[in-house]
N, C-alpha and C positions, 0 to 999 in steps of 0.2 A: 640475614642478620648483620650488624655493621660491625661486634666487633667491640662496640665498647660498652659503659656497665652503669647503672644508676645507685648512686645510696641514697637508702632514706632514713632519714633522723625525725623523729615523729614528736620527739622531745627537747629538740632543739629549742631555747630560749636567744631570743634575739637582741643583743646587748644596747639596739642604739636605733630606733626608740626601745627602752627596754618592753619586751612583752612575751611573757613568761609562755614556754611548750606552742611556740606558732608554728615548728613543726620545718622541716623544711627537707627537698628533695634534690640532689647535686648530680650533675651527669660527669661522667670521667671518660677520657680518651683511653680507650682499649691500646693504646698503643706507648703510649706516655705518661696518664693516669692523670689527678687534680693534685694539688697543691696548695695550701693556705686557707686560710680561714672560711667557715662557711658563713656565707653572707648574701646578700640581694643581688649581687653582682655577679655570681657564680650559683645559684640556687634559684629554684623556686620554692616559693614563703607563705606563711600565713601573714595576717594584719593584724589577727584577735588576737588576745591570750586563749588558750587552752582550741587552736584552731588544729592545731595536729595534722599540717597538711604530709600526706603519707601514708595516714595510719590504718588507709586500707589497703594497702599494698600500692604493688607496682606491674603493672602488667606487659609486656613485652609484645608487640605486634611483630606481623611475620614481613613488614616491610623496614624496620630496623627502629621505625619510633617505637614508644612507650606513653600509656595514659597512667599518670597518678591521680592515687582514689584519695581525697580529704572530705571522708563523709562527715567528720565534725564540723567541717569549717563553718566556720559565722559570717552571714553576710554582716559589715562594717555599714554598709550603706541605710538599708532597710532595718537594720538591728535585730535580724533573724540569726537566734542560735539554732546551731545545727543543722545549716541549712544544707551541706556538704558541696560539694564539687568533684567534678573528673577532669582533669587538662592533659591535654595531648601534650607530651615532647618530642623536642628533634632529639633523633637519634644521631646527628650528624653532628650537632654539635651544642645540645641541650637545649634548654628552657630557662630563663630567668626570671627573676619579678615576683609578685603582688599574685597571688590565686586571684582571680575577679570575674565577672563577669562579659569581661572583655574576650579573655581567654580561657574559661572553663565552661562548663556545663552543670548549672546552678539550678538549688530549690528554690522554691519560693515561700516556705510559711516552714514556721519551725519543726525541729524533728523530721523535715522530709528526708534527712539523711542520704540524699542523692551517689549512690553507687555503695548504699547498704549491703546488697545483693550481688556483689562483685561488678568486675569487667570483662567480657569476654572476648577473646583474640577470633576474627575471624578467617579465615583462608589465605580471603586477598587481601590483607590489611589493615582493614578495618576492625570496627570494635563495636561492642553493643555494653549500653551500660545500664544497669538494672537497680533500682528501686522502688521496693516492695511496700515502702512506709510514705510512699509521695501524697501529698493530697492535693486535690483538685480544688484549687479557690476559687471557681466559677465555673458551675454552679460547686459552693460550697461540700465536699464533700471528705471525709477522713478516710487514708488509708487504701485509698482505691489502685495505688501504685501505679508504677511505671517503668518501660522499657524503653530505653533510646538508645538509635542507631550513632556511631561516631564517623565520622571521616579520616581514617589514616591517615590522610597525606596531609591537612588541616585544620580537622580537630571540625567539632559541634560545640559551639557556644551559646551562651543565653541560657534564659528560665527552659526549665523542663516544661513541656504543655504538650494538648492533645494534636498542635501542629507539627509538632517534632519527635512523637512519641507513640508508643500504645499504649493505651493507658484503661481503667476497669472502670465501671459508671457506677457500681455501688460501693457504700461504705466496707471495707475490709473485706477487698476483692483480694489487694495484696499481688497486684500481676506480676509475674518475673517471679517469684519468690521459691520455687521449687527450682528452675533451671533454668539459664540459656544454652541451648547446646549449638556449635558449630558446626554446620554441614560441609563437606570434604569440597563444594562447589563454589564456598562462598557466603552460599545463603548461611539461615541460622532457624529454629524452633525455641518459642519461647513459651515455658509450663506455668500455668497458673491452677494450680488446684483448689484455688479458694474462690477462682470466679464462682459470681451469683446471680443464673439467667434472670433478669430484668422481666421478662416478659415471655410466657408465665414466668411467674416470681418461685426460683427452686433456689434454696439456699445451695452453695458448694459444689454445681455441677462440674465446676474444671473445666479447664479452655487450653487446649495446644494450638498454637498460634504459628506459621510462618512467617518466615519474615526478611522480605527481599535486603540481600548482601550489597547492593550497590546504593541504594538510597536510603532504605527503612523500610518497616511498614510502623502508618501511624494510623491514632484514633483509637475511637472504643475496640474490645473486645467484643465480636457478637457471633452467631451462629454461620453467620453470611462470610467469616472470615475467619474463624477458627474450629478446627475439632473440639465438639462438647459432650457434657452430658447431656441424660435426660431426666433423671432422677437426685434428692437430696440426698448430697452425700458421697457421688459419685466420684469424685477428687480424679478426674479425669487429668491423666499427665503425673500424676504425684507418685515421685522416687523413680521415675521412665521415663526420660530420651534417649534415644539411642541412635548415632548417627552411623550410617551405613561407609563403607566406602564406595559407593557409585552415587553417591550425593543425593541419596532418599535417605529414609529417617521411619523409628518403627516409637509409638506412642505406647507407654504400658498404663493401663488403669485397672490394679488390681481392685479395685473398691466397687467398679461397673455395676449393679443391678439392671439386670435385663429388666423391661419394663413387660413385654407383652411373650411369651408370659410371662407372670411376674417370681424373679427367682432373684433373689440377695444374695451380691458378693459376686454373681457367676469370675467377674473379672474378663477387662477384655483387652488386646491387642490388637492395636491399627495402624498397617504402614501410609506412610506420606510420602507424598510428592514434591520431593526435593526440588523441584524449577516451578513450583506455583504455589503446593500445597495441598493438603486436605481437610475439605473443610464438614461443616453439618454434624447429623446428631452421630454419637458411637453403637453399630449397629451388628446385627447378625451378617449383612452383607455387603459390609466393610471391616471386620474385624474376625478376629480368630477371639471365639467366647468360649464360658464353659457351660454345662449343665445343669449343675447342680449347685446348691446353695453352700458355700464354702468352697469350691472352687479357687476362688482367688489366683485365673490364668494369668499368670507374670508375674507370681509372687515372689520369686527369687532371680528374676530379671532378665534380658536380656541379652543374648551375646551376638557379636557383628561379627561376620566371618568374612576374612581376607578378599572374598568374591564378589561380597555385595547382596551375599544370602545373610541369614540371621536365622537362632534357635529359641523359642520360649522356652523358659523353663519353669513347669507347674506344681510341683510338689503333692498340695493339697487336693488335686484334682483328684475327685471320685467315679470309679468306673459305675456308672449305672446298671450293667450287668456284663456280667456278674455282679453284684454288690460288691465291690472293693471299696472302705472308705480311706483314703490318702494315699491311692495306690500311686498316684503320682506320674507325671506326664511332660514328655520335652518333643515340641513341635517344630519344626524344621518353618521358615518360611522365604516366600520369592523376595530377595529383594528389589523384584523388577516391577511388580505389578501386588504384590504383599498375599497372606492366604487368609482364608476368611471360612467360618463355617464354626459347629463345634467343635473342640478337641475330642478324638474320637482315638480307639486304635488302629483307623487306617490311613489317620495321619500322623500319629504320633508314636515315640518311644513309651513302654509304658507299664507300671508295675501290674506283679497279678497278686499280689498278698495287698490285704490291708496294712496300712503305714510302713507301706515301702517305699514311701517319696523318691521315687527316682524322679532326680534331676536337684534333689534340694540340694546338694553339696556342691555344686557349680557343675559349666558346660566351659571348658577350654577347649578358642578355637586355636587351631592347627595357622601354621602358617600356608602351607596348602592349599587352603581353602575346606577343609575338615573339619569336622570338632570332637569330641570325646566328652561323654556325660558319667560325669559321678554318681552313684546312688548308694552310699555305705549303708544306708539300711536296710537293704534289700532282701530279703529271706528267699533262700532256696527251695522252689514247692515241692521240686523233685524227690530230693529228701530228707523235708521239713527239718532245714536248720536255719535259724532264724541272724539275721544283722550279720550273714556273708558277706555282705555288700559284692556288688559290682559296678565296673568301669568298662562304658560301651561308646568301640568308635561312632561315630554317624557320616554319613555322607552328605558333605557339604552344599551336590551340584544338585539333588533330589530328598537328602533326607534319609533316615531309618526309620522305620514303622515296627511295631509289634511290641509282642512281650518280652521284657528283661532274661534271658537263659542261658546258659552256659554255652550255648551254641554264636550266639552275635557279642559275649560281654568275658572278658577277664573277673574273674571271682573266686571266692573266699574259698576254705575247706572245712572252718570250725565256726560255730555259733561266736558272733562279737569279734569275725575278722578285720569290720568294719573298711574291705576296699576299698582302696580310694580316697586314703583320707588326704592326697591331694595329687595331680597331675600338672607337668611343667612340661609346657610345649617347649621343642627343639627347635631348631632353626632349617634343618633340613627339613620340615615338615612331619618328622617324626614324634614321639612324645615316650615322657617316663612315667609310669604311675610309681609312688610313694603308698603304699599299706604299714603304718607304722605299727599297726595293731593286728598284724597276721601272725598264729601263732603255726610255729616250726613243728612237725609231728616226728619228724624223723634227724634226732630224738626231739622227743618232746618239750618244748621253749615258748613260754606265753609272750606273748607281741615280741617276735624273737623281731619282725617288719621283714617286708622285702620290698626291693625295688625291681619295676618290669620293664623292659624296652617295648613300647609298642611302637607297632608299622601303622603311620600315618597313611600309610595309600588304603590299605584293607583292614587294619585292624588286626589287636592281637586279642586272642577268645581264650576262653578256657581254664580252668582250675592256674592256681598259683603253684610253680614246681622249681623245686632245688636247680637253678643252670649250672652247677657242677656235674649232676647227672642228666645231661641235655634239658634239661627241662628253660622254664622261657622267664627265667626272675636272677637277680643275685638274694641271697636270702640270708638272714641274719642267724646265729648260730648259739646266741646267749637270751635268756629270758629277758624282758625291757630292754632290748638293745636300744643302740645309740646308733643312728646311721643316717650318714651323706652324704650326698654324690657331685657330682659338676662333672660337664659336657664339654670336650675335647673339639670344636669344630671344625677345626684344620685336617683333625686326624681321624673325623670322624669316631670319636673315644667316648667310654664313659668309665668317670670313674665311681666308686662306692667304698666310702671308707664305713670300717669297722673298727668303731673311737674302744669299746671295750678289749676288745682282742687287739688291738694292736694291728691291722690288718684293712687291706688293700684289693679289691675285687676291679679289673680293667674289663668291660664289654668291648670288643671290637667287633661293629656293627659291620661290617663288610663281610666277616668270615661266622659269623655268630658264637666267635669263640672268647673263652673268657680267660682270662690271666689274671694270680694271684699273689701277692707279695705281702712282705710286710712293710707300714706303713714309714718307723722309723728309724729300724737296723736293716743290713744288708740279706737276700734273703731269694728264694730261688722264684723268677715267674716261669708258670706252666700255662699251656696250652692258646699258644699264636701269638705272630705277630700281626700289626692291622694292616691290612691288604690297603694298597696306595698310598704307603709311607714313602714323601718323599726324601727325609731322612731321619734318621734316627741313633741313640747311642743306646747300648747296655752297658754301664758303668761298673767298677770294680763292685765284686760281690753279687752279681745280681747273674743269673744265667733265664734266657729266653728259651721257650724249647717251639718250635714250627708245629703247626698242628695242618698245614695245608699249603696248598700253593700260593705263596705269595707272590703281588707285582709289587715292588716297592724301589723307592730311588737306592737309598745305600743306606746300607743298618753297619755301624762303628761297632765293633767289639773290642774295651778299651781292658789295657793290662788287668786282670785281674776278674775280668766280665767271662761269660760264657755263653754259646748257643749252639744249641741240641735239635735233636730229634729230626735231622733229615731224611728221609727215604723216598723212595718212587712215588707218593702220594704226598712230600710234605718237604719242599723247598723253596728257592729263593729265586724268585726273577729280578735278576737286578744285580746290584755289587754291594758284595761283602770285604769292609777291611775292620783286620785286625791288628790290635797291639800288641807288641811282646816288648815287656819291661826285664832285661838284664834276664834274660830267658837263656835255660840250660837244658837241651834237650826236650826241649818245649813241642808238644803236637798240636793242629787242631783242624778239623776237619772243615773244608768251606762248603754248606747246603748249596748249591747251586744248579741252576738247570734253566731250561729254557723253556717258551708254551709247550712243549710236546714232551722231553725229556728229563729227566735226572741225570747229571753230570757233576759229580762234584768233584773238587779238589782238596786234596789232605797232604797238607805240611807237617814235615817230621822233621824229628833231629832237630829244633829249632835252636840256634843261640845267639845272643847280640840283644842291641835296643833300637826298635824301627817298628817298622808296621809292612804290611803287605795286603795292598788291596787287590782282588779277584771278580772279573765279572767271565761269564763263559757266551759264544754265541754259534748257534748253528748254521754257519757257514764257512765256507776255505779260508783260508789262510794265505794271503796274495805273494804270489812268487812261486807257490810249488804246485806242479803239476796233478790237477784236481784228478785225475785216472787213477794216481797211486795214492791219492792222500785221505787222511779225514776229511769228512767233511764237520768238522768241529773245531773252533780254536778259543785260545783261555787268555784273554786280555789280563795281566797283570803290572802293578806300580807299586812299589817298593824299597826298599835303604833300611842299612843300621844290620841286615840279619844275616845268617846264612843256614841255610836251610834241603833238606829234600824234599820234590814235588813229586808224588802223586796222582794223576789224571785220569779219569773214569771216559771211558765213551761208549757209545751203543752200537748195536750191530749196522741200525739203518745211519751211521756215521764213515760204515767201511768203504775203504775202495782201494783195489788192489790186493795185495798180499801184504796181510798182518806181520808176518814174520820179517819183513823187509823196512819195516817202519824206524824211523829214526826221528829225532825230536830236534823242531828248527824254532832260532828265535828270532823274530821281525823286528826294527829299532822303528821306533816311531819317529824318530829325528832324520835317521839317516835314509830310510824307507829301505834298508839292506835287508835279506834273511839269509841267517848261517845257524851251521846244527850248533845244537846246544848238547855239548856230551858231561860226562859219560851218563850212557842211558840206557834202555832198556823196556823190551817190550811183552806183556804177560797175555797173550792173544786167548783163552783161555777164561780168565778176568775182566776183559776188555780192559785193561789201564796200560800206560806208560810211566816210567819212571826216570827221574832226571836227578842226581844229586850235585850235593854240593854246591847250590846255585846263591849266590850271590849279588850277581848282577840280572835286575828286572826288564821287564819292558821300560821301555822310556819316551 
């Protein structure tokens, strides 16, 4: 992108000639910006009154120009209202002048409204610009629309025609008028659900149409060049493109009727070939269909996963047998070569109750390459409790198949939990479900909602449970709770505020432990800190308590803060410094230890204002004789305090004679080591003792 920025004024009147709303569009240096009046000199203009150049926006290409849409514009020449226009700008350093046909891309008979249907940015550049309401003056025809390709670097100018276009051969074809969608490669797919096969004559078959990114594709729409239907009505492409990221493309036509045999609605989905296309009738063996009449496969759309695979999602789909009607269905598909056949369940996710539309509530994909499908109305057959809902990973590289069950899905515990009433992918490739409507049993709390961490790689399964008592959600604790969360990425965090209580729920997904506080007084957290903190404060009033071994860079405990809970299963790898504000006889114990050990350090007696920070490591201490020494030493930095030290060590630390130990300090300046008295050793304990210390490492 370049960097600088367009306004458009759609209502601009032009003082001189005066002519009322011509509309006009200014570019601005992203760096220095425009200045002074809008005018012919500095703008691109209408000629007409009520010409409106602008007023169908402004689209930004990914090569740093921009095409403006003046679909009212009037030809002056011909005396065609509405004939509209699209003109390419420099993004380098604008466009001026007169909209014309010199420089845009023009109708030619009134109401063609040229770039009705927007502009689409393609890949490399380029642009495709769509009009749905174009007619064909030769042979005379209304409505038959059109799609034209644009040149980035140059722009496409002139009448729109079937030499520069795609365009429909019958009246109220309407081409372009559902989508143009962008392929990741370049190319582009253009949806006409209102084409009308010519020959035989079906009114509404639908045409999805390829359409090469570096030229165009122009001419009629026909069978020879576009995926269609074969039946009236079949709105083939309508509400579905769906571009892939490996620059294929999946067509949704929930309307499909199979023709042989003949069943209404089945609905079908058909991937495309992103570097040619696919073309011909929508079939059994080229598309993933349904069965049954009301099916409607791709009724709730679509979703692309990061791979290049893609998921339909069926809702309405009925299991044949069993008779399930809407039991509901989500099919995993190749994005390489696409799948085809019926939805069945041994391709598919899929309910076993009537109107358990699983998959109707969306399919979020995972950044992974994953997805995870909704299906809040899902009824539990096991023990017919009805609208449990569940939320089920899927595997993005092959798919999940079978029936909805507590065994592959996150779900509900009471009738109307309705799971899943929305999922937000994470960025690690993990994801959160949202259940606003689960209700708390212990005690009892209607849509008390909880929120769950699922594992993007595998999936999290299983009943919704309190994660205060291990269980795998934060859960709300008042009837109609109010709850929201936001996701710590750096720290790997999640947080879940509770807006009624007052109250604060931290997930720390490395340790699966959860920390609790309050949201807007000061207030004690419990249980971890997050494993690969590279740094971190606990602030006055707030105490941390360790619930496991942390790696972390350096956790601050600021005057007035606190942090708890160290023992042989629940410390600190890494350095802890503390504050002591105007401290009298102040203690505090430092968690410390190393991969293998607990070692901590506990200052006593403290008084003064300073800090003292403590890291410990399991190795000698350079300068003294490793036969008689620990093999352990306690890097410290600190001012302001004076204090007694404390020092814990383990048996596999000894050497030599315990009772002979005395306490040495290394200068990191002068690289010296001299004892640090008076001291004292408790062989017994395993600790040494140093008081009165003042002076730190340095």
């Amino acid at each position: 992108m370049s960097g600088n920025y367009v306004v458009g004024s759609p209502n601009w009147d032009n003082p001189a000639p005066a002519i009322l709303e011509a509309g006009a569009v200014t570019w601005g240096n992203g760096f220095g910006g425009v200045r002074g009046l809008v005018s012919i000199s500095n703008s691109l203009i209408g000629g007409t009154e009520n010409d409106r150049v602008g007023i169908g926006g402004i689209t930004a290409l990914t090569n740093g120009n921009y095409v403006v849409s003046s679909l009212a514009w009037n030809n002056p020449l011909s005396l065609i209202t509405n004939a509209g226009a699209a003109t390419l700008g420099n993004g380098a350093s604008g466009t001026a002048g007169l909209v014309s046909a010199s420089n845009s891309l023009i109708g030619v008979k009134v109401n063609d409204w040229i770039g009705l249907g927007g502009v689409t940015a393609l890949t490399n550049g380029n642009y495709v610009v769509r009009s749905p309401n174009w007619d064909n003056p030769s042979p005379a025809i209304s409505d038959v629309g059109a799609v034209t390709w644009g040149n980035g670097a140059s722009g496409t100018v002139g009448m729109v025609s079937a030499s520069n276009s795609l365009i429909g051969g019958t009246a109220n074809d309407y081409v372009g008028n559902s989508e143009v969608t962008a392929l990741t490669n370049g190319n582009y797919v253009v949806g006409s659900p209102n084409w009308d096969n010519p020959s035989p004559a079906i009114l509404d078959v639908g045409a999805a149409t390829w359409g090469n990114g570096t030229g165009g594709t122009v001419g009629l729409v026909s069978g020879s060049n576009s995926l269609i239907g074969s039946t009236a009505s079949d709105y083939v492409g309508i509400f579905g493109l769906a571009a892939l990221t490996n620059g294929n493309y999946v067509v949704r036509s929930r309307n499909w009727d199979n023709p042989a045999p003949a069943i209404a609605d089945v609905g079908a989905v058909t991937w495309g070939n992103g570097t040619g296309g696919t073309v011909g009738l929508v079939s059994v063996s080229n598309s993933l269909i349904g069965g049954t009449t009301g099916d409607f496969v791709g009724f709730s759309g679509l979703t692309a996963l990061t791979n290049g695979n893609y998921v339909v999602s069926s809702p309405n789909w009925t299991n044949p047998s069993p008779m399930r009607t809407n039991a509901g269905a989500v099919t995993w598909g190749n994005g390489t070569t696409g799948t085809v056949g019926l939805v069945s369940v041994s391709n598919s996710l899929i309910g076993s109750t009537t109107d358990d539309f699983v998959g109707g509530f969306g399919v979020t994909a995972l950044t992974n390459g994953n997805y995870v499908v909704n299906s809040t109305r899902w009824d539990n057959p096991a023990v017919f409790i009805s609208d449990v809902g569940a939320v089920t990973w899927g595997n993005g590289a092959s798919g999940t198949v079978g029936l909805v069950s507590v065994s592959n899905s996150l779900i509900g515990n009471t009738a109307d939990d309705y799971v899943g009433s929305s999922v937000s992918a994470l960025n690690n490739g993990n994801y959160v479900v949202n259940s606003a409507f689960w209700d708390n049993q212990t005690p009892i709390r209607t849509d008390a909602s909880a929120y769950t961490f699922g594992n993007g790689a595998i999936g999290t399964g299983g009943p919704i449970t309190d994660g205060a008592f291990g269980g795998n959600s934060v859960v709300g604790h008042v009837t109609n709770g109010t709850n929201t969360f936001a996701f710590d990425a750096t720290r790997n965090r999640w947080f879940v505020g509770h807006v009624e209580q007052n109250f604060v729920s931290v997930l720390f997904f490395d340790t699966t432990a959860i920390a609790d506080g309050d949201i807007n007084n000061p207030a004690n957290w419990s249980n971890g800190l997050p494993n690969g903190l590279v740094t971190g404060i606990i602030p006055s009033g707030r105490s941390m308590t360790i619930s496991s071994v942390m790696n972390i860079g350096q956790i601050q405990v600021q005057c007035g803060g606190n942090l708890t809970g160290g023992s042989s299963s629940a410390y600190i790898v890494g350095s802890v410094r503390r504050d002591f504000c105007g401290a009298v006889n102040e203690s505090f114990t430092y968690p410390l230890g190393d991969q293998n050990n607990y070692s901590p350090l506990t200052a006593t007696n403290v008084n003064g204002s300073g800090s003292l920070t403590a890291t410990v490591s399991d190795n000698f201490l350079i300068g003294l004789p490793q036969a008689l020494s620990l093999s352990r030493f306690w890097s410290l930095t600190g001012s302001g305090i004076t204090t007694d030290l404390t020092f814990n060590y383990t048996n596999s630390d000894v050497n030599g004679t315990e009772s002979g130990y005395r306490a040495f300090k290394r200068s990191g300046s002068t690289n010296l080591t001299v004892e640090a008295t008076p001291s004292s050793v408790n062989a017994a304990a395993k600790t040494f003792t140093v008081t009165g210390v003042s002076q730190f490492s340095d």
